[in-house]
N, C-alpha and C positions, 0 to 999 in steps of 0.2 A: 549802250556801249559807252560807258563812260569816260573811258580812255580820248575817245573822239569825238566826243559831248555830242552824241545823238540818244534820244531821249525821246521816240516816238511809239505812236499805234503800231500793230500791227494788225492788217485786214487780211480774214480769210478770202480765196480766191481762185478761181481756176482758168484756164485756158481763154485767152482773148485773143480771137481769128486766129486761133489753132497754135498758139505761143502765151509762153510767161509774159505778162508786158503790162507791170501794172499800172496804174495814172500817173503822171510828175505829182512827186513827193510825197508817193506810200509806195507802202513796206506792206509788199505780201506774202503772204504763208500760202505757198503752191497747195493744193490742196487733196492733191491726189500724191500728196507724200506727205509720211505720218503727221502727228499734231510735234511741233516743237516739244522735246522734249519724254514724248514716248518711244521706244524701240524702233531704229528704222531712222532714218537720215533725212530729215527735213528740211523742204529747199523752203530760201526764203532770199526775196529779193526785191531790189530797187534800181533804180537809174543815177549812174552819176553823171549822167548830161544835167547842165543846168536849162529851166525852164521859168519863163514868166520872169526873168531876171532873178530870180532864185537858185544859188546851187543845189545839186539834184541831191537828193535827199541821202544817197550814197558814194555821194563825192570824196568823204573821208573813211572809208572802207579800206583802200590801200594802204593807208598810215595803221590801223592795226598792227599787234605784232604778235609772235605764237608767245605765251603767257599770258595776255588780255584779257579782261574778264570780258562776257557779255551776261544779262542779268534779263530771262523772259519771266513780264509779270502777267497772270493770267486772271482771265474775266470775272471767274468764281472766287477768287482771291488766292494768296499765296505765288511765290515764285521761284524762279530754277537760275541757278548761277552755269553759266558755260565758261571754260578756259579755251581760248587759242589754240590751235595743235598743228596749224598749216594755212596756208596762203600761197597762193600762185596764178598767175596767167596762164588758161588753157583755151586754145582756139575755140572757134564756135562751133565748128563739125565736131570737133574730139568730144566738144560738154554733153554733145548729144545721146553720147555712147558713154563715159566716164562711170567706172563702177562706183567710183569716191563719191558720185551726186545721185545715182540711179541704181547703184548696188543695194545688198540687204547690209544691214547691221545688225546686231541682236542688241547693244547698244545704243542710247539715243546719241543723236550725230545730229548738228548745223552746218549747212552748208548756205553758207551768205554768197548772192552772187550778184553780181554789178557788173556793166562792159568796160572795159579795160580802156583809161583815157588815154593810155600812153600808146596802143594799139595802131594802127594804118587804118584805112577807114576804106569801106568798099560799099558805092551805093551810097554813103553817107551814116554807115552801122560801122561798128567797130568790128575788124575780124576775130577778136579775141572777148573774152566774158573775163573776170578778174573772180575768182572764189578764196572763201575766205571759210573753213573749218575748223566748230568746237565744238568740244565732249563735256557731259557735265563734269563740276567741280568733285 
């Protein structure tokens, strides 16, 4: 995401104690939704808490804006350019059910998702998840 000067891995990944959650400062590709980039809407996510005195690796996720590129380079080589198309605050109950993140696509679709810093905070979690979606170019 060059626009936000983030420039990292991305680790495949699945459920940690029954949730997305993956370590301060990676970026995971949920794994039980498609591969970035094939048919089907691919959640991929980070933490914008910061951690270890580092901001979280998705701190600047909000400054996106719908026209942005994001650019996935893959392991085997070659890569796929994504555009922006949406961005918004959706509570944490709603993301659960959200056809935008857990619906089908026939299309490949990113669904970048981060907790919302602007958010109330209950327990010490934010109520809300901040998602960020792009189509390829």
């Amino acid at each position: 995401m060059p626009s936000v000067g983030l420039n990292e891995p991305v680790r495949a990944m699945g459920l940690s104690n029954g949730a997305i959650n993956p370590p301060p400062h990676v970026v995971q590709w949920y794994t039980a939704s498609p591969r970035p980039g094939a048919p089907g809407i691919s959640v991929i996510a980070g933490h914008v808490g910061a951690y270890g005195g580092r901001p979280g690796i998705f701190s600047t996720l909000p400054n996106l804006s719908p026209g942005d590129r994001i650019t996935i380079g893959y392991a085997g080589g070659g890569e796929r350019t994504f555009r922006i198309y949406n961005k918004e605050p959706v509570g944490k109950k709603a993301l659960q059910r959200d056809p935008r993140v857990w619906g089908q696509s026939a299309k490949p679709v990113i669904a970048l998702i981060t907790c919302d810093d602007d958010a109330p905070s209950n327990n010490g979690h934010s109520v809300r998840n901040y998602v960020v979606w792009a189509a390829p170019v």
